[in-house]
C-alpha positions as CSV (number, residue, x, y, z in Angstrom):
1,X,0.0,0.0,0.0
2,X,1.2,3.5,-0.8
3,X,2.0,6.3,1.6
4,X,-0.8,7.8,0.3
5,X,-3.1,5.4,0.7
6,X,-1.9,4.4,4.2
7,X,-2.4,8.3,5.1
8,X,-5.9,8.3,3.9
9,X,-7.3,5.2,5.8
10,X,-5.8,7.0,8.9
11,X,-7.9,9.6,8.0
12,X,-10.6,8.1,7.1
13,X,-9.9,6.4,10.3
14,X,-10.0,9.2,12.5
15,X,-13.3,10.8,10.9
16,X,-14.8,7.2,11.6
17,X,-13.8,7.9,15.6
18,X,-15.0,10.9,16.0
19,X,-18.6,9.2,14.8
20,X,-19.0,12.4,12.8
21,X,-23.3,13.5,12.6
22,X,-23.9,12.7,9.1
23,X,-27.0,14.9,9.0
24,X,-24.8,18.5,9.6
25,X,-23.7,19.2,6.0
26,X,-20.3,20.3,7.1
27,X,-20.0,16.7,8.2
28,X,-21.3,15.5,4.7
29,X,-18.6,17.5,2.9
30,X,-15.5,16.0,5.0
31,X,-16.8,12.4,4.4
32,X,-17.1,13.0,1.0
33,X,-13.6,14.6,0.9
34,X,-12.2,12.1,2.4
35,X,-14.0,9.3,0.3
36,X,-12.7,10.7,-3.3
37,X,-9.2,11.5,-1.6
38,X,-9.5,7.8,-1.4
39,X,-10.3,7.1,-4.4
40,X,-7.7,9.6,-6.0
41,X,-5.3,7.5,-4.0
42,X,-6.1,4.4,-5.7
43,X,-6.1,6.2,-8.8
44,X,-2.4,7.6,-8.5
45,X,-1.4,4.2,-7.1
46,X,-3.0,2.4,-10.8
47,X,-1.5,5.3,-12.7
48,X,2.3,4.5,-10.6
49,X,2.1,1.0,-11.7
50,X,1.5,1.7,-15.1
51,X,4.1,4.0,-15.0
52,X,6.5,1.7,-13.8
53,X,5.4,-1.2,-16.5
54,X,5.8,1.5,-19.4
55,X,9.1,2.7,-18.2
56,X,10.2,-1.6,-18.1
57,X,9.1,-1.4,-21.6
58,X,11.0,1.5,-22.6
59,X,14.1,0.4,-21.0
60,X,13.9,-2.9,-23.3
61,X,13.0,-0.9,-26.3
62,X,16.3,0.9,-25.7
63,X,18.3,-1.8,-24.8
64,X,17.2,-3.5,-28.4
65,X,17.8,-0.7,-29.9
66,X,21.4,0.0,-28.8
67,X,22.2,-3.7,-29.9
68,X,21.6,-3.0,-33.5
């Protein structure tokens, strides 16, 4: 799991502790922060491992390509 991801269960964590009164719409709007920071952690954690795949791929590409 990423730091990032890691930070945002802890706060996701903490929110869930303070048993936050889902009906005040300040409360609404920090659970809903929270949720897509989550899932903009995921994201960024798919688009690293793609990263690293393409940047594998590249490195072979070049390493072909010096051979000839």
């Amino acid at each position: 799991m990423s730091n990032l991801s890691e930070r945002t269960n802890y706060l996701k964590g903490l929110a869930d502790g303070l048993q936050l009164n889902t009906e005040k719409s300040s409360n609404r709007v920090l659970l809903e922060a929270l949720d897509l920071l989550a899932e903009m952690a995921e994201e960024i954690e798919k688009l690293r491992a793609d990263h690293d795949e393409l940047s594998d791929f590249v490195d072979a590409v070049d390493e072909d390509l010096s051979l000839l």
